[in-house]
C-alpha positions in Angstrom: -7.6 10.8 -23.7 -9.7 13.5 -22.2 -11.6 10.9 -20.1 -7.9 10.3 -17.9 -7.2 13.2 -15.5 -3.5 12.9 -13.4 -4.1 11.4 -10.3 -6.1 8.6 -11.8 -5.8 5.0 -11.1 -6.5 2.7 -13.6 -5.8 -1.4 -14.6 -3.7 -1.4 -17.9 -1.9 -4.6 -19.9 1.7 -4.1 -20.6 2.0 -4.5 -24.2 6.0 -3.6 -24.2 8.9 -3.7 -22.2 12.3 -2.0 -23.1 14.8 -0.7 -20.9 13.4 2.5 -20.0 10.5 1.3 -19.0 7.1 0.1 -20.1 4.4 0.5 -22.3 0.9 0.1 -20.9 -2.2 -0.1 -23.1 -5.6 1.9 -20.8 -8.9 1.0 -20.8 -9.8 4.6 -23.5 -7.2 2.3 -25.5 -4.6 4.8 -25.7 -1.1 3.7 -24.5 1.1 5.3 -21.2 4.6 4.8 -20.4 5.8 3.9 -17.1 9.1 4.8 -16.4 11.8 2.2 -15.0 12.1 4.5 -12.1 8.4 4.4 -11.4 7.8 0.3 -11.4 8.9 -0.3 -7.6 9.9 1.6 -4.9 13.3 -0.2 -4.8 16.4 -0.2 -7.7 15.2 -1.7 -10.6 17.7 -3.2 -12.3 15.8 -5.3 -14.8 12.2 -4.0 -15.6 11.5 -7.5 -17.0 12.0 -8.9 -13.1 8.9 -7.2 -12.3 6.5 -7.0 -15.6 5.6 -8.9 -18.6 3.9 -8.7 -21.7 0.2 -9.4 -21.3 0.1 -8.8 -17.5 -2.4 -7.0 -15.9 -1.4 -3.8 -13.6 -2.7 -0.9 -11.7 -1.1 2.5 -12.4 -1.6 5.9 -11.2 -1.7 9.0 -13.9 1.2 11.4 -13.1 1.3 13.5 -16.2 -0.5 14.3 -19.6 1.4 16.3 -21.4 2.0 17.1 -25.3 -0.1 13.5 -26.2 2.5 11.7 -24.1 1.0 9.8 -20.9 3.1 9.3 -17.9 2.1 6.2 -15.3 3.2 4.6 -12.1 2.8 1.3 -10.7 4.9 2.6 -7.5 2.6 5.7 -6.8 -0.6 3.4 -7.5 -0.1 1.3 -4.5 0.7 4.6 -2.4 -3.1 4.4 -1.2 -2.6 0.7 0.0 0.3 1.2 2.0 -1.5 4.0 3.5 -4.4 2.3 4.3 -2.0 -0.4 5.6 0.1 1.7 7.9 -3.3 3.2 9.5 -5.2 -0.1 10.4 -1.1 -1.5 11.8 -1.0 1.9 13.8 -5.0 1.3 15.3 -4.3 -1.8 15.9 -1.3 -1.3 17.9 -2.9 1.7 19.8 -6.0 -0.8 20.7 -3.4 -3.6 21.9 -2.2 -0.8 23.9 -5.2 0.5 25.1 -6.4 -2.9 26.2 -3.3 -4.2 28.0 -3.2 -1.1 30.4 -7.4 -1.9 30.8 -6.4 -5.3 31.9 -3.8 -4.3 34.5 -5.9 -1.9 35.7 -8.9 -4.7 36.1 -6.1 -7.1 37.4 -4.8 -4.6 40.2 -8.6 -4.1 41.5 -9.3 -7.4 41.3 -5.9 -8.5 43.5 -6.9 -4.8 46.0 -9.9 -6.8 46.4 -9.0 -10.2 47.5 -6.1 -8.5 49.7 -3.5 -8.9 46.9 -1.8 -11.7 45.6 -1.8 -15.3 47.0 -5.2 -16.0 47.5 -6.1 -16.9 51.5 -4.0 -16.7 53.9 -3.9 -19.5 56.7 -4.2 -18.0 60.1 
């Protein structure tokens, strides 16, 4: 157990499911709990609507205390979403960025032909 530090994120199998939450076997081969309140970032009703014996998941260390081993599954995606909302929030400043570029290219292009409408017949 003194190889897992909180703040960890590790793959674990479930290897039980009651109504409190879950049990999840690490890779040291000791077993963590994840509490219903930690699987999703929603209500969980139903643990069993979200895990299942055997399956694979990634979990964050949130406590180590007295032998007992406290995970999240919720917490462990926290770094994706973040990752996530920082590309969507570039992205939208570039698509910004580039839209005023091309107006700005569009206006001195029309200044230069004598604005819009092409030639004029005389």
């Amino acid at each position: 157990m003194s190889s897992l530090q909180v703040g960890q994120v590790v793959t674990g199998e479930v290897t039980g499911i009651t109504n409190f939450g879950a049990f999840i076997l690490l890779p040291n081969k000791v077993t963590g709990l994840v509490h219903i309140s930690e699987v999703a970032d929603s209500y969980v009703r139903d643990i069993k609507d979200y895990l299942q014996l055997n399956q694979e998941v990634k979990v964050k260390v949130i406590s180590i205390s007295d032998g007992k081993i406290g995970l999240s599954i919720r917490r462990a995606n926290e770094s994706q979403r973040d990752i996530q909302k920082a590309f969507e929030d570039r992205l939208s400043k570039f698509i910004k960025e580039s839209e005023e570029r091309q107006t700005d290219l569009r206006r001195k292009t029309d200044n230069k032909r004598g604005g819009r409408g092409g030639r004029r017949a005389w």
